[in-house]
C-alpha positions, 0 to 999 in steps of 0.5 A: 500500500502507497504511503500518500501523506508524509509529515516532514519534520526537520532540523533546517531548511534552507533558505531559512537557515544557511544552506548546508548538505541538510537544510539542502535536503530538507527543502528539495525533499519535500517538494519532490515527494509531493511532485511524486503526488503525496500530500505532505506537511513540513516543521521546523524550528524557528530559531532566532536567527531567521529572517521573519520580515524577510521570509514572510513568516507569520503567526497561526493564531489558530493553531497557536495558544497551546501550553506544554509543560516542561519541568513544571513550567508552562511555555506557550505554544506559538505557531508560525508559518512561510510559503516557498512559492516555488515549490508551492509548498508551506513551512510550519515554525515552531515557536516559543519565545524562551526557547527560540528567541535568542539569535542563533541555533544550537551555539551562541556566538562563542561555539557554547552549546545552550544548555537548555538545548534537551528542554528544547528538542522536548519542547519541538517535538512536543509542538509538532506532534500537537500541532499535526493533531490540530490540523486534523491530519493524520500521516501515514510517514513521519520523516524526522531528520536531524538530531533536534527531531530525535524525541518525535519517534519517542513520543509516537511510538510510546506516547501516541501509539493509540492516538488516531492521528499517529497509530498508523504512521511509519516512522523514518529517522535520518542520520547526519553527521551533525552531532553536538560536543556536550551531554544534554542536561542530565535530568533530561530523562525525568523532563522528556516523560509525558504520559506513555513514556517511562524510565525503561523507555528513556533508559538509552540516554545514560548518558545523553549524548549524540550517539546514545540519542540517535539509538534512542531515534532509531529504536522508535523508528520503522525504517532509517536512512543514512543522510550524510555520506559519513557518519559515526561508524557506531551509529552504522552497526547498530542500525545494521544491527537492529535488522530495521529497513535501512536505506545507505547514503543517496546522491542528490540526483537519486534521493528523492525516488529512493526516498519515495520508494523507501517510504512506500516500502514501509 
């Protein structure tokens, strides 16, 4: 059976963000699949270094006004949008001024990786899911890529696995070579627990690292693809080693068939 609708969640897209191998990807991806006929949805973060006046974001007050509590503090939901009328294809921003204020991405302007960086791959993650549910749309693929999108898979698999939305998705995750230096906060474990999640299902993230995230993605994950031409060679054999479907590197002129079909195939 084909998979006719993919929910894209990605950690940059260019021309949001500079272009690198993934915000590349991450544009071209979805257009293409949906030029193959598939409905989709795309989100990402809106961090603070994002041009709103110049890529013509603006807020959905429809879909904004939601709290998700994070460590027993309310933070307010805000949902933004952009179109890339090229691709005819719309962009979803998650935001949140605590969170995505602040004028960089993952570093400040000293290479410092925030340290609030777990609540907020919490927070995105949490705001996706949400807002998919708001708009009554129910994926039949959940294509997570890149590190900042690690939890989704959780909080499908675990969380809203009777959900009438997410029951039915396939979950891909793809791989890059993007990891973070430091741990995450080590109480990240005890702040990722909505209901559904429990410590054996967080168990991974000891310590909280990139690698350990990445094997807590891909065992959440129906299928996984290797994004960066290398990545970590741990990373490599425990997906080999899970025996999950597992798409190897695609060059830019192959990716988006392989992609496709790939999804139908799950």
């Amino acid at each position: 059976m084909e998979n006719n609708k993919v929910l894209f969640i990605s950690q940059e897209i260019t021309p949001y963000l500079p272009e690198n191998s993934m915000s590349v990807l991450c544009r071209k991806l979805p257009q293409g699949i949906q030029e193959r006929g598939k409905q989709i949805r795309t989100f990402m973060p809106r961090f603070g270094n994002i041009n709103e006046r110049r890529n013509q974001l603006h807020e959905v007050i429809r879909l904004s006004g939601m709290n998700l509590i994070i460590d027993d503090t309310d933070h307010p939901l805000i949902i933004k949008v952009a179109s890339i009328q090229a691709a005819r294809m719309q962009v979803y921003f998650i935001d949140n001024e605590d969170y995505f204020s602040r004028k960089y991405t993952i570093t400040d302007d000293n290479g410092k990786e925030f340290e609030d960086n777990d609540e907020r791959i919490i927070f995105f993650a949490r705001g996706v899911l949400e807002t998919t549910k708001k708009l009554r749309w129910a994926p039949d693929v959940v294509h997570c890529q890149g590190w900042f999108t690690a939890l989704a898979p959780l909080y499908i698999k675990k969380a809203m696995n009777d959900d009438p939305y997410f029951a039915n998705s396939k979950v891909v995750y793809s791989v890059f070579d993007d990891g973070f230096k430091n741990d995450l906060n080590q109480s990240m474990t005890e702040k990722a627990k909505i209901e559904g999640i429990n410590d054996d299902d967080l168990k991974t993230l000891n310590p909280a690292n990139f690698i350990n995230l990445t094997k807590l993605a891909i065992d959440n994950s129906d299928g996984i693809i290797q994004g960066s031409e290398q990545i970590d060679s741990e990373i490599v054999k425990y997906i080999k080693d899970s025996g999950k479907p597992f798409l190897e590197y695609q060059p830019e002129e192959k990716y988006i068939d392989a992609y496709n079909d790939f999804y139908d195939s799950l």
